[in-house]
LOZABA-163781 format. One line per 5 residues: their letters; for each residue x, y negated, z negated of C-alpha. Coordinates in nm, 3 decimals, always signed. Last residue first. Example, Ala and Ser with C-alpha at 12.3 -4.5 7.8 and 13.67 -1.06 7.14 Angstrom:
SA	+1.367/+0.106/-0.714; +1.230/+0.450/-0.780
This chain:
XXXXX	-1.233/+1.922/+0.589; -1.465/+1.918/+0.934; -1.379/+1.566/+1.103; -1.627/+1.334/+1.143; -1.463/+1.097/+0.857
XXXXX	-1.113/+1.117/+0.998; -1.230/+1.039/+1.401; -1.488/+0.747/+1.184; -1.175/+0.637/+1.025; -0.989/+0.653/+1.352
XXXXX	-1.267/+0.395/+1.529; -1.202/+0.130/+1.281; -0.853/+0.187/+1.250; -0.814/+0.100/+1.632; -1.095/-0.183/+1.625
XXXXX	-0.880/-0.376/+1.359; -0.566/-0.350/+1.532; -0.745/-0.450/+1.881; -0.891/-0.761/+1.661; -0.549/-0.823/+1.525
XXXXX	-0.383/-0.814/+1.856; -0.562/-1.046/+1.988; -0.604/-1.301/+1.685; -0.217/-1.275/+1.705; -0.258/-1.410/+2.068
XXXXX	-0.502/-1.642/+1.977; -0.314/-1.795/+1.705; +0.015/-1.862/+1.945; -0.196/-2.021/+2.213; -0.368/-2.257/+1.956
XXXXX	-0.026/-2.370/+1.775; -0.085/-2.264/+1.405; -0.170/-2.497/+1.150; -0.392/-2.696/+1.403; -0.655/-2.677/+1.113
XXXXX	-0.901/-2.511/+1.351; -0.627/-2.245/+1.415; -0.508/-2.143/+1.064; -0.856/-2.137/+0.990; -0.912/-1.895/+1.261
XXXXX	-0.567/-1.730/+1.183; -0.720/-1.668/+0.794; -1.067/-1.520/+0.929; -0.908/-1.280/+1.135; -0.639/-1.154/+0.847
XXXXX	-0.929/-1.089/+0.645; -1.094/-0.911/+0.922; -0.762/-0.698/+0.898; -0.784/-0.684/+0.537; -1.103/-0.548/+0.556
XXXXX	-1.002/-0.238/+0.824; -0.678/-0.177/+0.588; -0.918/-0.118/+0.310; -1.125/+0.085/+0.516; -0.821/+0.309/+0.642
XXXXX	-0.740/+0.317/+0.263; -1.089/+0.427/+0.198; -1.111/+0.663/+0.537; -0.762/+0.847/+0.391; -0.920/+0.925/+0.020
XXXXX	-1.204/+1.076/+0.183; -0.980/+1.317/+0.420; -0.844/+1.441/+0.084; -0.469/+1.483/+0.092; -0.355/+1.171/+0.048
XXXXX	+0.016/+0.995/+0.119; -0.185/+0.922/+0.468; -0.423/+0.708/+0.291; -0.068/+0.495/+0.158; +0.019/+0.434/+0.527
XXXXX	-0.304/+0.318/+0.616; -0.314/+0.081/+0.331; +0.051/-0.062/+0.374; -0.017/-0.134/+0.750; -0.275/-0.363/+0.683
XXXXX	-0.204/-0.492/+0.388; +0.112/-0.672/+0.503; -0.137/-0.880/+0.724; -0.346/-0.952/+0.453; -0.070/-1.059/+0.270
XXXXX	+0.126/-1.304/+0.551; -0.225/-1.502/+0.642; -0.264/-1.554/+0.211; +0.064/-1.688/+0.230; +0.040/-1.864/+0.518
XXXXX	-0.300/-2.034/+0.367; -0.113/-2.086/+0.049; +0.120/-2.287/+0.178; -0.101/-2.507/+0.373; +0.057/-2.871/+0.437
XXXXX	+0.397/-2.824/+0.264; +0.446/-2.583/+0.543; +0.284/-2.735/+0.840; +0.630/-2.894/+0.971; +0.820/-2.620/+0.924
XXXXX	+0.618/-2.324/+1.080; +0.808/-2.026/+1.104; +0.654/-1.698/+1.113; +0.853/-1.398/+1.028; +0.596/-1.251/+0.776
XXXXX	+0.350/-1.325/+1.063; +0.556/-1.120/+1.327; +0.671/-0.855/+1.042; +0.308/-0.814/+0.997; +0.240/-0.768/+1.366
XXXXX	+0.489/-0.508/+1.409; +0.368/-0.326/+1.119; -0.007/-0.325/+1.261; +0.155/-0.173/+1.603; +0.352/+0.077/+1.467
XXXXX	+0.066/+0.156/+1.194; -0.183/+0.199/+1.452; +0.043/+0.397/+1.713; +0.032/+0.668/+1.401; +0.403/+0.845/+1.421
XXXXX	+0.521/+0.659/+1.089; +0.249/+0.769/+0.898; +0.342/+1.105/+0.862; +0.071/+1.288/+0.774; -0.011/+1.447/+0.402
């Protein structure tokens, strides 16, 4: 078991949920609810999946949460470029989550291939 808590890519992919989950968009609300909804989930994911692999003891069981959390992240990529052609999101502030969510996604990407390389 590993303490999840100390991983820079849950620090980081928490602090970018709680940005989302924090998001305040009045005037688009009643416009896409689900959208933000669905934007706020797969953001929560993220960080909920690789902390849950760590609860594992099998290196296997940690790359298929860190794979979850890798799909949710594109996930999350796919819902701010909707959010973005739909002008649900101010431009500026989409590609700056987009930013972060791509580097997210790239950092579990390449520790799940660390976790799966590594002898048992």
């Amino acid at each position: 078991m590993r303490d999840f808590t100390r991983l820079d890519i849950w620090q980081r992919s928490r602090a970018l949920a709680a940005q989302l989950v924090a998001l305040d968009i009045r005037s688009s609300r009643h416009r896409a609810p689900g959208l933000l909804s669905q934007i706020r989930r797969a953001a929560m994911s993220i960080p909920a999946n690789i902390a849950e692999g760590c609860g594992h003891d099998s290196p296997q069981e940690f790359v298929r949460f860190l794979s979850i959390a890798v799909g949710s992240a594109m996930e999350l990529e796919s819902h701010l470029l909707l959010a973005r052609e739909t002008a649900l999101i101010p431009r500026a502030r989409v590609d700056a989550l987009l930013a972060e969510t791509i580097a997210i996604r790239r950092m579990t990407d390449r520790l799940r291939g660390v976790v799966r390389s590594s002898p048992s």
